[in-house]
Every structure is written in C-alpha cells, then in structure tokens.
C-alpha positions in Angstrom: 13.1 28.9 5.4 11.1 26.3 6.7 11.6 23.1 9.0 10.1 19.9 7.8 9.7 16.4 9.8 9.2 13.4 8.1 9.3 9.6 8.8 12.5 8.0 8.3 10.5 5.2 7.5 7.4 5.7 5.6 8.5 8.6 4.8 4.9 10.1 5.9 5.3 14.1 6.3 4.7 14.2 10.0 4.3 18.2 9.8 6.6 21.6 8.9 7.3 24.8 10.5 7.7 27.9 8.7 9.9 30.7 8.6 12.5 29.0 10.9 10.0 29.6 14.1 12.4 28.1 16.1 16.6 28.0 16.4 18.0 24.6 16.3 18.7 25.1 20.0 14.9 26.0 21.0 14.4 22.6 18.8 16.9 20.0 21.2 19.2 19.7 17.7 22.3 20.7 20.4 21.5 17.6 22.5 22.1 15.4 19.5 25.4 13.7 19.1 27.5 15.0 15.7 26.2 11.5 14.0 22.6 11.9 15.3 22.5 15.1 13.5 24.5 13.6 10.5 21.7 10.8 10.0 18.7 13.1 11.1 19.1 16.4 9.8 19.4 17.5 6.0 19.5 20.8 4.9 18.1 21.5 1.3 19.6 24.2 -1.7 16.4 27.0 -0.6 17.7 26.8 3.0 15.0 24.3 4.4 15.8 21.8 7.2 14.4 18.1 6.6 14.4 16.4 9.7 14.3 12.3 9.8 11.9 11.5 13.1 9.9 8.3 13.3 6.5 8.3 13.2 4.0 6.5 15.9 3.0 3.7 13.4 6.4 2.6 12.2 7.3 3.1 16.2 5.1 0.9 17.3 6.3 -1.6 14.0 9.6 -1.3 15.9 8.0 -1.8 19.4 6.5 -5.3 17.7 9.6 -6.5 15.8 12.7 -5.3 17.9 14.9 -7.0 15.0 13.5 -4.1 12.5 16.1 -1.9 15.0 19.2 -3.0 12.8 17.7 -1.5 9.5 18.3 2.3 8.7 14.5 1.4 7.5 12.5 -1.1 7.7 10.3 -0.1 4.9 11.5 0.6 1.0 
C-alpha cells in the first residue's frame, strides 16, 4: 500500500510514498475537517491512498487570479 499526491489541478504526480511509511496521523489527515478529507483523500481497490494537494504552479495560478478559488479546478 502506497500513498500518492497529485495535483488537484493539473493533475501533475507531485510524488508517492510506499509501503504506507507513514499513518494518516503522522501525515496531518486528523487535522482535516470530515469534508477536507471527503474532497482530498481517495482510497483505491489495491489499498492505495490518492491524495488531492495543489501544486506550486497552479498555486501560484490561484495567487494570480483569486477568482480561479471558486472552481473545484481551474484546469480540464
């Protein structure tokens, strides 16, 4: 079981960690609310985790364009 990160928007793989390295507490998962982790956090049929983050190019897209905030993503 691995943990994968990925850009909500771009969907650019922003990196993975293997065999479960971490528990979701070590990871801050706890200190999202229930619908952060609803939106964010996907689990897949072999037991992976796929975790929505943002990336720094599509952050700094949002830093530029504030309006882009209102989209679940920007980019299709």
């Amino acid at each position: 079981m691995a943990i994968h990160y990925q850009c909500r928007h771009c969907r650019t793989k922003l990196g993975s960690l293997s065999d479960r390295a971490a528990d979701s507490e070590q990871l801050g998962f706890h200190s999202l609310t229930e619908d952060e982790q609803h939106k964010m956090i996907r689990y897949d049929t072999k037991g992976d985790i796929h975790v929505d983050v943002i990336c720094e190019d599509c952050e700094q897209t949002l830093a530029e364009n504030p309006d882009y905030h209102q989209y679940e993503s920007f980019l299709q």
